[in-house]
Every structure is written in C-alpha cells, then in structure tokens.
N, CA and C atoms as an extended XYZ file, in Angstrom:
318
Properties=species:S:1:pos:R:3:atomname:S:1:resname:S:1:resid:I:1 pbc="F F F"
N       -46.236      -33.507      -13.735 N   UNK     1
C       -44.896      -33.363      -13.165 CA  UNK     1
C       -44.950      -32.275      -12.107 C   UNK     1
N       -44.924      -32.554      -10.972 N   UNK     2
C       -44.674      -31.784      -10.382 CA  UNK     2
C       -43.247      -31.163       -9.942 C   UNK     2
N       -42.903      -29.669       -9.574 N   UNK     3
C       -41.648      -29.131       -9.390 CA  UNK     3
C       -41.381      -28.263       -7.976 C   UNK     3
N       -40.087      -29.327       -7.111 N   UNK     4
C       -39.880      -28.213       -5.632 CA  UNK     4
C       -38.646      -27.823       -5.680 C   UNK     4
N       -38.982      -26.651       -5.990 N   UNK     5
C       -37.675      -25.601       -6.047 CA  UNK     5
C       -37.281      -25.433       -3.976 C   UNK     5
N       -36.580      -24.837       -3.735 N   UNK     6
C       -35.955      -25.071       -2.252 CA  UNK     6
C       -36.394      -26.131       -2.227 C   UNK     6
N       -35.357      -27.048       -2.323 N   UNK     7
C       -35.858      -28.433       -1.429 CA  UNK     7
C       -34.745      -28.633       -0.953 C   UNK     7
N       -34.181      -29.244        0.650 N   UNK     8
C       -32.863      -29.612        1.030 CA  UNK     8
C       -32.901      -31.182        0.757 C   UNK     8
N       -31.811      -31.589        0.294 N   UNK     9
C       -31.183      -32.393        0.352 CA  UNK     9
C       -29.982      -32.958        1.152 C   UNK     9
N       -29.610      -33.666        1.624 N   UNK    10
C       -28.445      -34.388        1.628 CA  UNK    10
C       -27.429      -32.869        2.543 C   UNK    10
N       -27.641      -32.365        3.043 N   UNK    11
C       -27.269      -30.936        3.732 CA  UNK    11
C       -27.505      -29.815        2.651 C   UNK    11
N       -27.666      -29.659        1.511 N   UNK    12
C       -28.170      -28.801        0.562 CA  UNK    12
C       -29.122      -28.193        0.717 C   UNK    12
N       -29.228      -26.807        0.955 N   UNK    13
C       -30.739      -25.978        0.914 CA  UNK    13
C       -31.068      -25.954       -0.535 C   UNK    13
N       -30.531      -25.425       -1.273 N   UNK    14
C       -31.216      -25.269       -2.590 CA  UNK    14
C       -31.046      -26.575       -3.824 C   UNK    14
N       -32.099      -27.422       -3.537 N   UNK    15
C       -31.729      -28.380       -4.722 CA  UNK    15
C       -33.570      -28.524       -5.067 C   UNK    15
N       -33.662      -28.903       -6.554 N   UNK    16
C       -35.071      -29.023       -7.113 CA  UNK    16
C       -35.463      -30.079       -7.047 C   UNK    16
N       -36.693      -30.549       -6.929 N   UNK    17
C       -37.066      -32.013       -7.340 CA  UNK    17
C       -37.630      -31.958       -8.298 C   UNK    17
N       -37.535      -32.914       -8.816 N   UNK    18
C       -38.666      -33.388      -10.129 CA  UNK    18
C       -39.411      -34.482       -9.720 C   UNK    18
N       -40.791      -34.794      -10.028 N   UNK    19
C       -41.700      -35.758       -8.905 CA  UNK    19
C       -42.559      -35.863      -10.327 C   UNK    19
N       -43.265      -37.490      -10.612 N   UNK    20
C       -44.075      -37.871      -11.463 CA  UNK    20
C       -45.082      -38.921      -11.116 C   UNK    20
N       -45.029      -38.890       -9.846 N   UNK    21
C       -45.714      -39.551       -8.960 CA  UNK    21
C       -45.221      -40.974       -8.915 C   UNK    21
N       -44.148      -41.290       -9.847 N   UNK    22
C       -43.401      -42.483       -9.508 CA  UNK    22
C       -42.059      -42.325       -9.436 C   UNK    22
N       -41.597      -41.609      -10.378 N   UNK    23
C       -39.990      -41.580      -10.088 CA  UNK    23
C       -39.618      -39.817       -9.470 C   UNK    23
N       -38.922      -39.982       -8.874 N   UNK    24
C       -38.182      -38.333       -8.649 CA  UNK    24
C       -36.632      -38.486       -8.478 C   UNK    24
N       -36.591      -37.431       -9.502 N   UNK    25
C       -34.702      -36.592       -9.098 CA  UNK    25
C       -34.703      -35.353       -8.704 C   UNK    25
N       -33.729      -35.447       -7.813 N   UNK    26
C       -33.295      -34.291       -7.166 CA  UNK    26
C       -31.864      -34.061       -7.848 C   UNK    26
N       -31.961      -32.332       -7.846 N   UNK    27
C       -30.522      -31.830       -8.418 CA  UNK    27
C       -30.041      -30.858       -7.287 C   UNK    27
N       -29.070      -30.451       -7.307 N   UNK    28
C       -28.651      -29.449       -6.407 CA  UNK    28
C       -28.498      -28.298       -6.988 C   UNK    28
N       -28.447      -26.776       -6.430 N   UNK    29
C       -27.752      -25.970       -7.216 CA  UNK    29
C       -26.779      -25.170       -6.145 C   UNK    29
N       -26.660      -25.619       -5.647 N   UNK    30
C       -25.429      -25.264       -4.451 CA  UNK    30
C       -24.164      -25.574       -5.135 C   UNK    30
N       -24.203      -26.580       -5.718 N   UNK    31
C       -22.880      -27.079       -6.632 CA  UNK    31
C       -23.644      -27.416       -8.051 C   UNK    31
N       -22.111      -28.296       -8.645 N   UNK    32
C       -23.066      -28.731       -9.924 CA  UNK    32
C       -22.609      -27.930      -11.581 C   UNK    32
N       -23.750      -28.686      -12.112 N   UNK    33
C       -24.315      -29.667      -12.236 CA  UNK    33
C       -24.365      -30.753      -11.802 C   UNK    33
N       -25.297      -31.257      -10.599 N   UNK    34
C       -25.376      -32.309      -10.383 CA  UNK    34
C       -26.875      -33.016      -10.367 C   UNK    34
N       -26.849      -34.097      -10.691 N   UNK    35
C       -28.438      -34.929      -10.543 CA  UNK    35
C       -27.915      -35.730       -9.239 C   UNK    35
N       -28.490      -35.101       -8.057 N   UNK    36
C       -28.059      -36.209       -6.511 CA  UNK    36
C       -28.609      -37.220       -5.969 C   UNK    36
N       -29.877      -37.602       -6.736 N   UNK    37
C       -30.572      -38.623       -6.966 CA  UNK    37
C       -31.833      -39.136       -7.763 C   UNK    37
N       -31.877      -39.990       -7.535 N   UNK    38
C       -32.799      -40.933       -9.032 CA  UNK    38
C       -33.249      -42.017       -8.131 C   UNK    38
N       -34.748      -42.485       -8.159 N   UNK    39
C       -35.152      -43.395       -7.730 CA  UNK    39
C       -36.487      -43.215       -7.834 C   UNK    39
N       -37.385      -44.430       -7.242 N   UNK    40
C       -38.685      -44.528       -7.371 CA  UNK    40
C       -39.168      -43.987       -6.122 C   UNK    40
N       -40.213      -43.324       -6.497 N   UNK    41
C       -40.703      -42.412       -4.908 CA  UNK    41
C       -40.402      -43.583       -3.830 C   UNK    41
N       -39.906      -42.359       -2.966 N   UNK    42
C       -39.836      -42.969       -1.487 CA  UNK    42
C       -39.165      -44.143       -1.045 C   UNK    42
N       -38.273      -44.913       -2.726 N   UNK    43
C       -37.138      -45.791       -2.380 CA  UNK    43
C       -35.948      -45.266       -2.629 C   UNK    43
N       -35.184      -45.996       -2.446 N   UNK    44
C       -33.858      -46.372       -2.790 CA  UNK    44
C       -33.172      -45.279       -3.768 C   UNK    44
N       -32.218      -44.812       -3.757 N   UNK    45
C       -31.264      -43.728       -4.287 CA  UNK    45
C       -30.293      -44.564       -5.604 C   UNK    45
N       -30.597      -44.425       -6.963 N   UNK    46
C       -29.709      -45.340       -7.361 CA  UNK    46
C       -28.070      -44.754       -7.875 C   UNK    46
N       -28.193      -43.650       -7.515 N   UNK    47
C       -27.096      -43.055       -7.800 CA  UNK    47
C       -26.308      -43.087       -6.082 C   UNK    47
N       -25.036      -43.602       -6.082 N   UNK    48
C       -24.191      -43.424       -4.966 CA  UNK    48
C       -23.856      -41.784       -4.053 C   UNK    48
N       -23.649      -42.049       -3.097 N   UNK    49
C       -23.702      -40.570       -2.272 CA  UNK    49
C       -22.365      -41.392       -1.625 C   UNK    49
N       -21.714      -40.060       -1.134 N   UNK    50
C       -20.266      -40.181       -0.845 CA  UNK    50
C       -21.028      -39.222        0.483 C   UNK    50
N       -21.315      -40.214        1.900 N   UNK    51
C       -22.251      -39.462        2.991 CA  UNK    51
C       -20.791      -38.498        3.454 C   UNK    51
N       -19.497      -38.681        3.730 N   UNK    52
C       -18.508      -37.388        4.228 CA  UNK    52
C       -18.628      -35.864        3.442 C   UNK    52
N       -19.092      -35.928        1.947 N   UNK    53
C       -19.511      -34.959        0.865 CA  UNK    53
C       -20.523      -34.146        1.111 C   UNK    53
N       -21.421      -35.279        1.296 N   UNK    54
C       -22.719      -34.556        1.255 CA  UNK    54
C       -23.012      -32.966        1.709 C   UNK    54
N       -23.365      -31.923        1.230 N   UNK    55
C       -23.524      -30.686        1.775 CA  UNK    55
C       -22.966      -29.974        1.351 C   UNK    55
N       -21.550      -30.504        1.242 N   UNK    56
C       -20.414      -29.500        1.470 CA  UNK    56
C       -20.461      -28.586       -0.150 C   UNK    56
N       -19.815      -27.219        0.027 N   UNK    57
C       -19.578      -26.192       -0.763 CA  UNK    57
C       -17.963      -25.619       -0.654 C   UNK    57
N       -18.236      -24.821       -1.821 N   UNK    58
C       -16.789      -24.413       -1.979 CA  UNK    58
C       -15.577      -25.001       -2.000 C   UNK    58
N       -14.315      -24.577       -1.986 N   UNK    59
C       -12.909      -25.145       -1.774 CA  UNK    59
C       -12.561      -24.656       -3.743 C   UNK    59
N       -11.313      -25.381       -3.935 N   UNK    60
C       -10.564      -25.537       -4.976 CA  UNK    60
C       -10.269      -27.162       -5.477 C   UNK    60
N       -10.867      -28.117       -4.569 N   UNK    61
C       -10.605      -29.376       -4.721 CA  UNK    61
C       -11.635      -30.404       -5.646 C   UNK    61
N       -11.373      -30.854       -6.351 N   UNK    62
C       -12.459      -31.817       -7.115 CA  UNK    62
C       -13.165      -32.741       -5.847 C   UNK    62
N       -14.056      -32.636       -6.212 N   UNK    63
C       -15.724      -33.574       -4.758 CA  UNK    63
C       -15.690      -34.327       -5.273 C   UNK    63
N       -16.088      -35.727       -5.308 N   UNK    64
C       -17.174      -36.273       -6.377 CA  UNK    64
C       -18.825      -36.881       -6.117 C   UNK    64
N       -18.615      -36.189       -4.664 N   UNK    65
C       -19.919      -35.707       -3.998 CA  UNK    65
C       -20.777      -37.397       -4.458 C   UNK    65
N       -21.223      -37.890       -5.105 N   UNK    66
C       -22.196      -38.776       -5.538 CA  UNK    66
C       -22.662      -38.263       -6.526 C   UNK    66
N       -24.165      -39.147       -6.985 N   UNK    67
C       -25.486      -38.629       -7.686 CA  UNK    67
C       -24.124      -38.697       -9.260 C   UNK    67
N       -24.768      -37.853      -10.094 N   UNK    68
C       -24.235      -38.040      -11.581 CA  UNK    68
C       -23.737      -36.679      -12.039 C   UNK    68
N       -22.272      -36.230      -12.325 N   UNK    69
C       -22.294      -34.774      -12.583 CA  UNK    69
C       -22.896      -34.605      -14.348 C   UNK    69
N       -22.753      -33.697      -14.575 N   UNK    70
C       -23.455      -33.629      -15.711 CA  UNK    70
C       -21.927      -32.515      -16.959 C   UNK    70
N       -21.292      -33.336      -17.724 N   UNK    71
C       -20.785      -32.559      -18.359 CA  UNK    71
C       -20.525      -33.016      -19.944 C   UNK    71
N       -19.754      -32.066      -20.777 N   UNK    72
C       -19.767      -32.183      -22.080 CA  UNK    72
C       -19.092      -33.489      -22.310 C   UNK    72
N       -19.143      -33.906      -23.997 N   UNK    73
C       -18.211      -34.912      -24.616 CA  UNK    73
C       -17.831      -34.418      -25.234 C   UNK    73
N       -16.775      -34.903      -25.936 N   UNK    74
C       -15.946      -35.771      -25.047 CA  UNK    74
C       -15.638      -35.397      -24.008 C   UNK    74
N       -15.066      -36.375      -23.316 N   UNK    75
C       -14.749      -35.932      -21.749 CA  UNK    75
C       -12.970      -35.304      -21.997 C   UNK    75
N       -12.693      -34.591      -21.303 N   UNK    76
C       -11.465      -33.547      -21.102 CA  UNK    76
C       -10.989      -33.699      -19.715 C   UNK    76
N        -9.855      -34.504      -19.832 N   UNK    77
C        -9.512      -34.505      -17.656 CA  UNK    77
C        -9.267      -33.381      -17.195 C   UNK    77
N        -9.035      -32.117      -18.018 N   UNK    78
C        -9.062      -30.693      -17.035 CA  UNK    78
C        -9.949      -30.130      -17.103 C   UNK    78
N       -10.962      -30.561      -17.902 N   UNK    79
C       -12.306      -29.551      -17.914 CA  UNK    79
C       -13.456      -30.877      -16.945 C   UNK    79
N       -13.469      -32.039      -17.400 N   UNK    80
C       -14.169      -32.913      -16.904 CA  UNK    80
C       -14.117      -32.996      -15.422 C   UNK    80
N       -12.649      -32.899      -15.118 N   UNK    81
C       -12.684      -33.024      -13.275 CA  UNK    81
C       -12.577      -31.458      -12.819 C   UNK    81
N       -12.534      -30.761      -13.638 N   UNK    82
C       -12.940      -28.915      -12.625 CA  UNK    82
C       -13.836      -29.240      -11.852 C   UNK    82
N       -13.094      -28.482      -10.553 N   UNK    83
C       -14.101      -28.635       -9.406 CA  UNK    83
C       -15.409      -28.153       -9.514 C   UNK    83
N       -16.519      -28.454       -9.387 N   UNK    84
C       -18.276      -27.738       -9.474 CA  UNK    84
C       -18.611      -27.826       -8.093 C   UNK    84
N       -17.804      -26.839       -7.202 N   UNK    85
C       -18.411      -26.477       -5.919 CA  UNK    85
C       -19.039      -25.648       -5.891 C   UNK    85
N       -19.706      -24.638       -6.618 N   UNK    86
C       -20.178      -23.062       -6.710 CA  UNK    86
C       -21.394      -23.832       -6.879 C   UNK    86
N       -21.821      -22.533       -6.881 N   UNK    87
C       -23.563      -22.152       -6.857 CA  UNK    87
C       -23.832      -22.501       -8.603 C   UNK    87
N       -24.751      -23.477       -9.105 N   UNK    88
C       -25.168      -22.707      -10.388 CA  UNK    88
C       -26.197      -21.912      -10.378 C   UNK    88
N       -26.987      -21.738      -11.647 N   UNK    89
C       -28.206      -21.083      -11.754 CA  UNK    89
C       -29.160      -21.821      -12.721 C   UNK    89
N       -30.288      -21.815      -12.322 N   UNK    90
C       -30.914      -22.791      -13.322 CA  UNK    90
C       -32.761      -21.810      -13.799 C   UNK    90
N       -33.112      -22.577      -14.705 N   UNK    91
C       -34.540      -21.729      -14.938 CA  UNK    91
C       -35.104      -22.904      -15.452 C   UNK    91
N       -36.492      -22.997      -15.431 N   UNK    92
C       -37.768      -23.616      -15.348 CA  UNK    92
C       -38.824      -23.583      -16.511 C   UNK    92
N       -39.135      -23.804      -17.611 N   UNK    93
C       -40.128      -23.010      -17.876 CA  UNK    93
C       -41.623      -23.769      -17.904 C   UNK    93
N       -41.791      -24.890      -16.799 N   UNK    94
C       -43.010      -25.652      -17.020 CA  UNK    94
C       -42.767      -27.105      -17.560 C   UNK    94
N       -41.774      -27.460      -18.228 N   UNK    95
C       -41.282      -28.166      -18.984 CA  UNK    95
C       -39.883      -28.746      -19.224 C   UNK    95
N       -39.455      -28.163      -18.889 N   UNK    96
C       -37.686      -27.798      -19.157 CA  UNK    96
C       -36.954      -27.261      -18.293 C   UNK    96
N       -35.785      -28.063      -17.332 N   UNK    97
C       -35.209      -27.943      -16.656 CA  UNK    97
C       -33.525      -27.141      -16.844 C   UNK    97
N       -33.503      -25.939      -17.232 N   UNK    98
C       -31.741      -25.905      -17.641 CA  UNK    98
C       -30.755      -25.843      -16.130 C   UNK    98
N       -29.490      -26.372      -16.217 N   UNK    99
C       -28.958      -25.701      -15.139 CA  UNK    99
C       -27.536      -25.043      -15.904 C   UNK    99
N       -27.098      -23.857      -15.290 N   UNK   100
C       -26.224      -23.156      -16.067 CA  UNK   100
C       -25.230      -23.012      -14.714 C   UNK   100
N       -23.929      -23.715      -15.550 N   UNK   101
C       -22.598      -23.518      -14.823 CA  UNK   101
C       -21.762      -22.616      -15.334 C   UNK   101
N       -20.985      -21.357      -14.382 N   UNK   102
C       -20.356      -20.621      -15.077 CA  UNK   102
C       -18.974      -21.771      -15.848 C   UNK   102
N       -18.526      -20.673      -16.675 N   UNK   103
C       -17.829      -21.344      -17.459 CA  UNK   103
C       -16.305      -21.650      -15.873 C   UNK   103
N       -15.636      -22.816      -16.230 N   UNK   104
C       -14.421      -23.154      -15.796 CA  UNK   104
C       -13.217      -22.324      -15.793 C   UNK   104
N       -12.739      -22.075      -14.978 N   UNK   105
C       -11.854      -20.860      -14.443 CA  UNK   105
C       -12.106      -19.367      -14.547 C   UNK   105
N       -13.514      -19.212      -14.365 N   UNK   106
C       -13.565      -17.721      -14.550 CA  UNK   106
C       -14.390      -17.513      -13.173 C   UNK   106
C-alpha cells in the first residue's frame, strides 16, 4: 500500500491517497471527512463530484461537495448535514488511516 500525503485534488492541496497498485482513494483534509474518490488506477471516479464544489473551503453552508462523507449512525439531520468545511486532522500509522473531525458546533 502505498501512502501520498499532500496530494491535490480536485482544487484541494491537502488530500491523501491510498494506492494498491489497483485501486486508489483519495480523501481530503481541507474539509471532511470526506473519501473524494474511489476507483481503479487511472480510471473512472465512482463516487460523484459536484465540479462548482470542488476546492472550495469554509462558509456556514452544508456542500455536498461529492465523493462519500463519512459520518455516525444513525444518521441525525442536524448532526448528519453539519457543514464539514474545516480542516480535519488525520494520522497514519503504516496501516491505519484515522481522520478526526472536530466535534460539531465547537
């Protein structure tokens, strides 16, 4: 498995890849949790991209940017659609990908 931390995406400077010499996802951490794409090297994206989104940061408004957000269950319509325009933070350890979103309204 290989791992590229700075990688741009989609106008995103900081998003990771994950690469297995056949499939790769890319996540962002500009926003997020997000997985912004899934596909087989060097094809096709099977997760949808919303191309007016793409990049963009910040605001107070729910995105829904593309790719797959990543949140708890059950789903909660005020916690589920909180906007994830911020930065997360994520760590690595060889194996294991976490990404950590601050908590919702703080």
């Amino acid at each position: 498995m290989e791992i590229v931390e700075k990688y741009e995406y989609g106008g995103w400077k900081n998003c990771i890849r994950l690469d297995n010499c056949k499939i790769e996802l890319v996540v962002t951490t500009d926003v997020g949790p997000r997985i912004i794409r899934f596909g087989l090297n060097r094809g096709q994206n099977l997760f949808n991209e919303i191309r007016e989104q793409l990049g963009k940061t910040g605001g107070d408004q729910w995105l829904i940017y593309g790719g797959h957000r990543l949140w708890h269950a059950p789903e909660d319509i005020h916690r589920s659609y909180f906007p994830d325009n911020s930065a997360i933070k994520y760590s690595w350890d060889g194996s294991t990908l976490k990404l950590i979103q601050e908590l919702e309204g703080c």
